[in-house]
C-alpha positions as CSV (number, residue, x, y, z in Angstrom):
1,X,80.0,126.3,74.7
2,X,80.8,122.7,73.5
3,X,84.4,122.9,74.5
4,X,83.5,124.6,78.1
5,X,81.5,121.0,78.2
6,X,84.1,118.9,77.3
7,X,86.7,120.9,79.9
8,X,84.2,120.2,82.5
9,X,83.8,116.8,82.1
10,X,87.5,116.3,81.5
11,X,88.0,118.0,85.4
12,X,84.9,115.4,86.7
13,X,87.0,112.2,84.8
14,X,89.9,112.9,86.5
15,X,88.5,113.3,89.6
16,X,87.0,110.7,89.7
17,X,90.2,108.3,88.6
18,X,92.0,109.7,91.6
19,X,91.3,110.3,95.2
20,X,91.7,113.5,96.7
21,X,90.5,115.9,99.9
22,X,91.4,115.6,103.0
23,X,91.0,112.9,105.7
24,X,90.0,113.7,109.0
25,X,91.2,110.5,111.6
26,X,91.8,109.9,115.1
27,X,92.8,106.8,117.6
28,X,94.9,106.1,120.6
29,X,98.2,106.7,120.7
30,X,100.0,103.4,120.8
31,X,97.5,102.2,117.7
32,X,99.1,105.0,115.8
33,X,102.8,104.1,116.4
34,X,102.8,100.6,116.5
35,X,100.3,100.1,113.3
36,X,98.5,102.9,111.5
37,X,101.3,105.2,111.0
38,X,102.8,103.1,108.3
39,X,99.5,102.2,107.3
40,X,98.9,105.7,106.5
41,X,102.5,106.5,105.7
42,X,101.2,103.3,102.6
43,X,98.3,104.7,101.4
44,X,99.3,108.7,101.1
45,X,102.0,107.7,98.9
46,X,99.5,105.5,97.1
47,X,97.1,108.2,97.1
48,X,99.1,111.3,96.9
49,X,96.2,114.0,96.4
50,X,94.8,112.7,99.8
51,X,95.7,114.5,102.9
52,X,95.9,112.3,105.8
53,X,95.3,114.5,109.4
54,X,95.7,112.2,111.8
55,X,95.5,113.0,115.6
56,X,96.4,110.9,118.2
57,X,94.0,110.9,121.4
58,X,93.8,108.8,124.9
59,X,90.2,109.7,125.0
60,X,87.2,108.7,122.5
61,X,86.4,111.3,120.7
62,X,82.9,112.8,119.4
63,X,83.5,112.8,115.8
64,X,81.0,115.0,114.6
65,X,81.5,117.6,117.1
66,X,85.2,117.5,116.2
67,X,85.2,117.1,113.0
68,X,86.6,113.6,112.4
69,X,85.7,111.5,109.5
70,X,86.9,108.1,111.0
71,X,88.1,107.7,114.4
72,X,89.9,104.0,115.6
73,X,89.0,103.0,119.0
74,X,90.3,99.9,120.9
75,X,88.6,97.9,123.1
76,X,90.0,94.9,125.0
77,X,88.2,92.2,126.6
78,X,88.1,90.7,129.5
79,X,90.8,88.5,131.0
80,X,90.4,84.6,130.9
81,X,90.8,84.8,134.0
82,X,87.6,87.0,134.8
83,X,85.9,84.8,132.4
84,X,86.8,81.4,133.5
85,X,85.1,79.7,136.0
């Protein structure tokens, strides 16, 4: 019973030394090719026991009725020229 212990705590150590499961993400398009897809590209070989799903969207998306974990939004401002008087 001792060594069942040990096993199972052996399984818990390791992982918790090293990231694993799946990643749910979404953003727009142009976020994803022009900065996050080498971002992610980095940090799955960094972390290779995490899966990265990453879906590209022109929409927001509801992330718990689809099932994201992190979803990227961008929002820009407005103009100087609608701000300036």
């Amino acid at each position: 019973m001792l060594a069942g212990a040990e096993a199972a705590q052996e399984v818990i150590d390791r992982t918790r030394a090293e990231p694993q499961g799946t990643i749910r993400m979404s953003a727009p398009p142009a976020l994803i090719y022009y900065f996050l897809g080498d971002l992610v590209a980095r940090f799955m070989v960094q972390c290779p026991k995490v899966h990265v799903y990453l879906k590209s969207f022109s929409r927001p998306v509801d992330v718990l009725r689809e099932g994201f974990d992190i979803a990227v939004r961008v929002r820009f401002g407005p103009s100087k020229a609608a701000t300036s008087s």
